[in-house]
N, C-alpha and C positions, 0 to 999 in steps of 0.2 A: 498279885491275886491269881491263884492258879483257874484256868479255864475249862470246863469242861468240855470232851472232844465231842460230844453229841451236838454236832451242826443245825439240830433243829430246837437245841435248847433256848430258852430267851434268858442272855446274857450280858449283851453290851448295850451299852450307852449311844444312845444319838450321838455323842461327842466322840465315841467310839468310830461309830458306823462311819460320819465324818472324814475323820481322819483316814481310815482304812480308803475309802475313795477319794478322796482329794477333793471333795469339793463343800462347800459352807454351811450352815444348818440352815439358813434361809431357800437354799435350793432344795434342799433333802424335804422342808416342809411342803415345798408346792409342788413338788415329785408324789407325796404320798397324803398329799388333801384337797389337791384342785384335778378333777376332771379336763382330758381325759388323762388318768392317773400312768405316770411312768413307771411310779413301784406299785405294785398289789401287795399289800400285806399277808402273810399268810396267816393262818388257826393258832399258828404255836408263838406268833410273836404279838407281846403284853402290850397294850396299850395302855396309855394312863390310864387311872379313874379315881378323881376326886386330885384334891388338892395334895399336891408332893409327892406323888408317883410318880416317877420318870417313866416314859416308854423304855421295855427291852426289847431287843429284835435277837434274831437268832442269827448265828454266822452264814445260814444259807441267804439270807436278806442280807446281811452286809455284801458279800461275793455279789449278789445280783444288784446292790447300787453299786460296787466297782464298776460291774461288766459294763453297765450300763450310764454310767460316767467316761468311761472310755470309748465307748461308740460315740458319746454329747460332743467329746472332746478331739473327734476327729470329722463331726458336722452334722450325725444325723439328729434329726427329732427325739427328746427324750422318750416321748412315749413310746417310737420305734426300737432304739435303742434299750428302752426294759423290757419289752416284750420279747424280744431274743434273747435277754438277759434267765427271764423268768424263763423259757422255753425251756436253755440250758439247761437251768436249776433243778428242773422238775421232771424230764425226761433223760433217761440213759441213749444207749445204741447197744446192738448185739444182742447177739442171744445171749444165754444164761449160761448155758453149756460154753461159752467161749471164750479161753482166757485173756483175749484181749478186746472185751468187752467193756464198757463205759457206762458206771451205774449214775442215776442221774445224780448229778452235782460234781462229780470227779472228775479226775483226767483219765485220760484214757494210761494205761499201766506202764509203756514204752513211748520213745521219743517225744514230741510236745503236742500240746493240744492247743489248736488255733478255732477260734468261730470266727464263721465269713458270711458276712452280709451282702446281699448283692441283690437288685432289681428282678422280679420272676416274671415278670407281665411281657407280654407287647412292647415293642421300642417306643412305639408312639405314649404308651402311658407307663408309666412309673409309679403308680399310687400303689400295686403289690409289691411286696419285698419277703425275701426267703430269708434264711439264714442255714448253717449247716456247719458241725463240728465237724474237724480232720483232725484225723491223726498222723500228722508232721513228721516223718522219719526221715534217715538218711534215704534211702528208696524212695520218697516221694519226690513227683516232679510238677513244679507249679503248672506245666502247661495240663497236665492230667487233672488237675482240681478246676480249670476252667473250663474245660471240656464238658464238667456236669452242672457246669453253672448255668441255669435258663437256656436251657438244649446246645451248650457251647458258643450262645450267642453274645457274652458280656466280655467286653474286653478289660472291663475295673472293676473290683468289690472292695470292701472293707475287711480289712482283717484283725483280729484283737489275738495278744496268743495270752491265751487265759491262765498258760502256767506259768508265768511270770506274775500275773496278778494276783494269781492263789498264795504264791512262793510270798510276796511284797507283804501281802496283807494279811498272811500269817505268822509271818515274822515279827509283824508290828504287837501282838497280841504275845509274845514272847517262844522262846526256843523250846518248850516244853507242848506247847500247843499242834496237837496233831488230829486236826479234825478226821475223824469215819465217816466217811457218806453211805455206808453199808451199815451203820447201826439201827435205823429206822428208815421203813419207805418214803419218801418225798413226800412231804404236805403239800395237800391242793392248796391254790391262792384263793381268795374270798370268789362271787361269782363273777364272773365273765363283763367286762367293759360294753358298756353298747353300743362304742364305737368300732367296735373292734372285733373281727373273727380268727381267732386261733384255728384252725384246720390242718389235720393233717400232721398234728403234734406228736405221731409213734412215729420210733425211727424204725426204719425197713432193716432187720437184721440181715438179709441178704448181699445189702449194699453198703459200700464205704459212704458213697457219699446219701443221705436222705433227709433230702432238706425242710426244716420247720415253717411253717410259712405265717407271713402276717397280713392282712389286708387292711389298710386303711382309706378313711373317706376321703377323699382331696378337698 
């Protein structure tokens, strides 16, 4: 079945989505119907209605349950884990003028794209957590990516490198499949959690690193 490359089309299958993250449809449901929700659905992916509609989701919701299957499966809270997922998704870096800018949902154009999760609060508390895309090249130096992590005060974060999981999970979808994340601007997700404040979700074009932030209740 050939795919359409418009990443905000609603095209696959639950069983799709599934597979593309590795984890079982009974997770994927309480991800995205029990509060507080780890996937937000966005506008452009179908929900059932009536008897024998299958839900479609659009490849930017698949991408954002890998991302955020991959944070689950290295220990954080799902809900933490999709909201950096969705953060991703739906926010670029750079300016417009700049060819090695990062439109939201892509990689950045050279060497790899990694998102890093790491604690932004006080040592004493850990209930905020940041996240922040890099762009991975031979020139970069891990000790320089910690340096901007929670004012160079974190000695661990999490890291996911998202071009692998782009590469994984669009493979799966066949060798013809080449998603644009430049053919439509980023659909917003439904409204906002009320457990939860996104803040601070523009990336600062002037800076490599500028990190997305999430706050949750303890």
């Amino acid at each position: 079945m050939p795919y359409s490359n418009d990443p905000d089309q609603p095209q696959f299958f639950s069983a799709d989505l599934c597979a593309a993250a590795n984890i079982d449809a009974p997770t994927f449901k309480n991800w995205i119907s029990r509060e507080p929700y780890a996937i937000r659905l966005t506008e452009d992916d179908r929900r059932a209605i009536g008897t024998g509609r299958p839900h479609l989701f659009t490849f930017r919701t698949v991408l954002q349950a890998a991302i955020c299957a991959a944070f689950v499966r290295l220990g954080l809270p799902p809900r933490r884990g999709g909201s950096f997922a969705e953060l991703f998704m739906n926010f670029g870096h750079g300016d417009a003028r700049d060819p090695k800018r990062r439109d939201a949902g892509e990689l950045f154009p050279t060497g790899s794209t990694v998102l890093v999760a790491f604690p932004a609060g006080p040592q004493d508390k850990k209930e905020l957590w940041a996240s922040v895309g890099v762009n991975m090249t031979p020139a970069t130096k891990l000790e320089d990516v910690f340096k901007q992590l929670n004012g160079g005060r974190e000695t661990a974060a999490v890291m996911i490198d998202i071009s692998a999981i782009y590469e994984r999970t669009r493979k799966i979808f066949g060798p013809e499949f080449a998603p644009d994340f430049r053919l439509r601007r980023a659909s917003q997700p439904h409204a906002c959690r009320p457990d939860r404040d996104v803040a601070d979700s523009r990336r600062e074009a002037s800076s490599t690193f500028a990190p997305d932030f999430c706050t949750e209740k303890p």
